[in-house]
N, C-alpha and C positions, 0 to 999 in steps of 0.2 A: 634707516636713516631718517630724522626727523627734521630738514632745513627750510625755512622758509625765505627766499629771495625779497628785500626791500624794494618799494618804488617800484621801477623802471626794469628790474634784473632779473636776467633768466640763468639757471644751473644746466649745462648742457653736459651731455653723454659723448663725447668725442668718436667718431666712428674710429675703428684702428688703420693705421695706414698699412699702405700693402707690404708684403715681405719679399714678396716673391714675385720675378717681372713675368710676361707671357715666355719668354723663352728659358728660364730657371735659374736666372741669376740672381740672388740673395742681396737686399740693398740692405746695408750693414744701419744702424740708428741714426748714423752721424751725417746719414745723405740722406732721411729719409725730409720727406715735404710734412710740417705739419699738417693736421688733418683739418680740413674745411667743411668739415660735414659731420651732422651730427645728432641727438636727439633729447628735445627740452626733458628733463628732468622736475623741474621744480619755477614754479612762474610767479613775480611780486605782484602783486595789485594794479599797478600802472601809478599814475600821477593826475593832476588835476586837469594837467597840461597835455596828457600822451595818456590816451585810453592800451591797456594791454589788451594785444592782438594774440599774440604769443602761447597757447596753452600744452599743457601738459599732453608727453607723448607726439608733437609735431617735428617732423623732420627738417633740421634749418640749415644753408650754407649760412659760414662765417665768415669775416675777413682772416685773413693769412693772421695779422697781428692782432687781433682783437681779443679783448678780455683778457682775464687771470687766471691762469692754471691754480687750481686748490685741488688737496689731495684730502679725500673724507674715506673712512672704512677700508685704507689699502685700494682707492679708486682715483683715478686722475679724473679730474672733472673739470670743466671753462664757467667763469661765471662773466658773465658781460652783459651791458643795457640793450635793451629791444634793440634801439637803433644800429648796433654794431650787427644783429644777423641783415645777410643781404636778401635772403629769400625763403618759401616755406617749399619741403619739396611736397609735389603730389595733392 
């Protein structure tokens, strides 16, 4: 995959949400929580305004609604600006 993120935008790796609870009950798609966690893909430049902190391969929580789900190569992937992650993990 060859995609480079404009500005401010990072391509993130959605972590997969769980399937399966501690006690083995199956949570069917339609309940599941999107995922808030996740791993930068692909990082823009930043702006003149907003240095990129962001790099490739870092672990980020996201907001619950933040960004654009886009689908590249059969992959579900978030793309959204710096300021939508809330944190880097680790």
């Amino acid at each position: 995959m060859n995609i480079k993120p404009l500005a401010d935008r990072v391509l993130i790796l959605p972590t997969p949400a769980e399937e399966v609870t501690a006690t083995g009950i199956i949570i069917p798609d339609s309940a599941k929580e999107k995922p808030l966690k996740g791993k930068v893909i692909a990082a823009g430049n930043g702006t003149k305004d907003e240095e990129m902190i962001l790099k490739e391969g870092d672990e980020v929580l996201y907001g619950k609604y933040a960004g654009t789900e886009v689908q590249l190569d059969g992959e579900k992937y978030m793309i959204m600006r710096q300021s939508d992650v809330l944190a880097i993990i680790g």
